[in-house]
N, C-alpha and C positions, 0 to 999 in steps of 0.2 A: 039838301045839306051841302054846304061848299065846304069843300076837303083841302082844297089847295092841290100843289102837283110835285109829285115824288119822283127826285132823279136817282135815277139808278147806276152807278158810277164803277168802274174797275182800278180807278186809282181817286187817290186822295188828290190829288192834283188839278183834278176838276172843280171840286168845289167851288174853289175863291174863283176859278174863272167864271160859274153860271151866276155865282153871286156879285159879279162885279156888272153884265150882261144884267142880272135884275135890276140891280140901283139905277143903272145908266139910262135902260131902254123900260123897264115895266116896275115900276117903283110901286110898291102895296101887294106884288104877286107875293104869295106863301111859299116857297117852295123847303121840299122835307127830303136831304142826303143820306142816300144807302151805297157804304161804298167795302165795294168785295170786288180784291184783288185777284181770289184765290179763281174765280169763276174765267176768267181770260187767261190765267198761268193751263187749268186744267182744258179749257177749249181748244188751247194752243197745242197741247197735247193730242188730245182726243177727239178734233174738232167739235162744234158748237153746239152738233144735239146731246152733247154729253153731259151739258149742264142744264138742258130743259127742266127736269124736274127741281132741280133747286129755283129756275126762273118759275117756274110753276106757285112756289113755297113764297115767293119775294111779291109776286106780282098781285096776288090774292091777299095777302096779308099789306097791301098799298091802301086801302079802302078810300080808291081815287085816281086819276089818269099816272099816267106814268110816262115820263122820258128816259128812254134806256140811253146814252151817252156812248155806249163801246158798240162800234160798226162789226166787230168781231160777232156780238151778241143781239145785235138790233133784228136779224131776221126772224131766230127764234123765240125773241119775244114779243113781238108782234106778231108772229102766229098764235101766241099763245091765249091773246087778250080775248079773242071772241067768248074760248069757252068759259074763261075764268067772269066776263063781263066787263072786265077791266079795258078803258082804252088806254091804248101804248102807243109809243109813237116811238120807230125809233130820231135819233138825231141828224142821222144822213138823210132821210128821205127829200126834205123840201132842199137839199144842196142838188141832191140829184134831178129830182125835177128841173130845178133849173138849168144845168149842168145839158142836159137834153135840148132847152129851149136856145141854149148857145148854141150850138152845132154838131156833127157827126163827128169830129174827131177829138173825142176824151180822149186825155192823158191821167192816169188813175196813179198818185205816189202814196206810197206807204210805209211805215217803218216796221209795221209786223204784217210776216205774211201769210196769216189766215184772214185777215181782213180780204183780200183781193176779192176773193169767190165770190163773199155779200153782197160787193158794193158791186162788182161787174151784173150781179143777178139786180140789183135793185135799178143800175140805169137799167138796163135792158127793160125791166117791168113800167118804168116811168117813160122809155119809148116808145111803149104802148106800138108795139110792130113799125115803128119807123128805123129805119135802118140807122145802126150807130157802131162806130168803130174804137173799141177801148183797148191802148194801150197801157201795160202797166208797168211802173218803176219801185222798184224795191230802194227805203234809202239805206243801204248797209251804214250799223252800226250806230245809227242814231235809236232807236228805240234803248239800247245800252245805255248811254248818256242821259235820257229823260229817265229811266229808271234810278241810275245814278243820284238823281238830282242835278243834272248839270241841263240846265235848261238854257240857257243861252247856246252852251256848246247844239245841244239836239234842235235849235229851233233854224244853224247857222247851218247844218248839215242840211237841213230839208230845203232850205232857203236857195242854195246850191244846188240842188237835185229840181226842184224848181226851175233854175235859171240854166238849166242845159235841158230845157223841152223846146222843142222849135218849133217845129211840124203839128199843131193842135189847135182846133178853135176854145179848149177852158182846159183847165187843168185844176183836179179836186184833188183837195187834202183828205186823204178818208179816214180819218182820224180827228176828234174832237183836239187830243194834245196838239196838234200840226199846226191850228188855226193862226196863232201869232206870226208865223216865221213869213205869212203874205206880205206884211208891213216891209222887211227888210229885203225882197225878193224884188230883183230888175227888169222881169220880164216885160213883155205889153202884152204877152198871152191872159186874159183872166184868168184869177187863180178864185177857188170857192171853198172857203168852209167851211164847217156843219152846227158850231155854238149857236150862233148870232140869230140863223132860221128857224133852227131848230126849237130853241126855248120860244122863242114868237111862236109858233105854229104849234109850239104844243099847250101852252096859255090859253088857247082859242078851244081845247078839248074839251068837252063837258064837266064841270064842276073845278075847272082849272082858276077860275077867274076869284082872286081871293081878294080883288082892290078892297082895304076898308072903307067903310060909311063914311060918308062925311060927318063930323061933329054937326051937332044938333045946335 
């Protein structure tokens, strides 16, 4: 049975970007938005395993692969996927892969800081024991401004935070919201995001693949 693929979202803000990423790159994929804010405000709090059980409740109740979207929550829900049988993916993963295949010195920026710990554990796991050196930058006060709704402002902030990394062979946005502000950043460092990979490689899951039939 093909089910299509369920993203799993901590802001409404996502949406129109995975749906803009369907139309442009995988036009006929299905995809079905779950989007709980409250799960990243209380992770933020209480770090990440505090909302397993409710990822537990969401993931099971998908009936079909899953992109978790929030780097905050990607870890614990892909641990989760085995027992439940559900494949998850989270959105950072295939950034970081790549992010590894660039070079040892990551520069890791973020606008919330319980993100760090995930994403430094996820290169590390994608360096598979090669030596890698993650730096990380906080961009103060931009996560404010995208909550806001000030999206140009929070995309100008990280843009800036971006363009005062020197020393790095890639520098990851680890944050799905982060991805646009690459467009308007100076650097010639690579900068890498997590939408564009992420929905590709999670498309490719089992029962993800929703292209309609061609007319008869």
């Amino acid at each position: 049975m093909v089910t299509g693929l369920t993203l799993l979202h901590t802001s409404a803000a996502h949406v129109p970007v995975f749906d803009a990423l369907r139309d442009r790159d995988h036009p006929g994929a299905a995809l079905r938005h779950l989007v709980h804010p409250e799960l990243l405000e209380r992770a933020r709090a209480d770090g990440p395993e505090s909302v397993a059980e409710d990822l537990r409740g969401l993931l099971g109740d998908a009936d079909g692969p899953v992109l978790v979207t929030c780097s905050t929550l990607g870890a614990v829900a892909e641990a989760l996927g085995p027992s439940l049988g559900v494949p998850v993916l989270r959105v950072d993963r295939p950034m970081a892969a790549e992010a590894v295949r660039r070079g040892p010195r990551i520069a890791v920026l973020a606008t919330v800081e319980s993100t760090f710990a995930p994403t430094a554990d996820l290169l590390a796991e994608e360096a598979a024991g090669r030596p890698v050196s993650v730096r990380t930058r906080f961009v103060e006060g931009a996560w404010e401004l995208f909550a806001a709704g000030d999206t140009s402002g929070h995309l100008a902030a990280v843009a800036e935070a971006v363009d005062a990394v020197t020393d790095a062979d890639v520098i990851v946005l680890a944050q799905a919201s982060m991805a646009d502000a690459a467009r308007s950043a100076r650097t010639r460092v690579p900068v890498l995001s997590s939408p564009g990979p992420g929905l590709a490689a999670a498309l490719r899951l089992p029962g993800a693949d929703t292209a309609p039939a061609a007319p008869a």
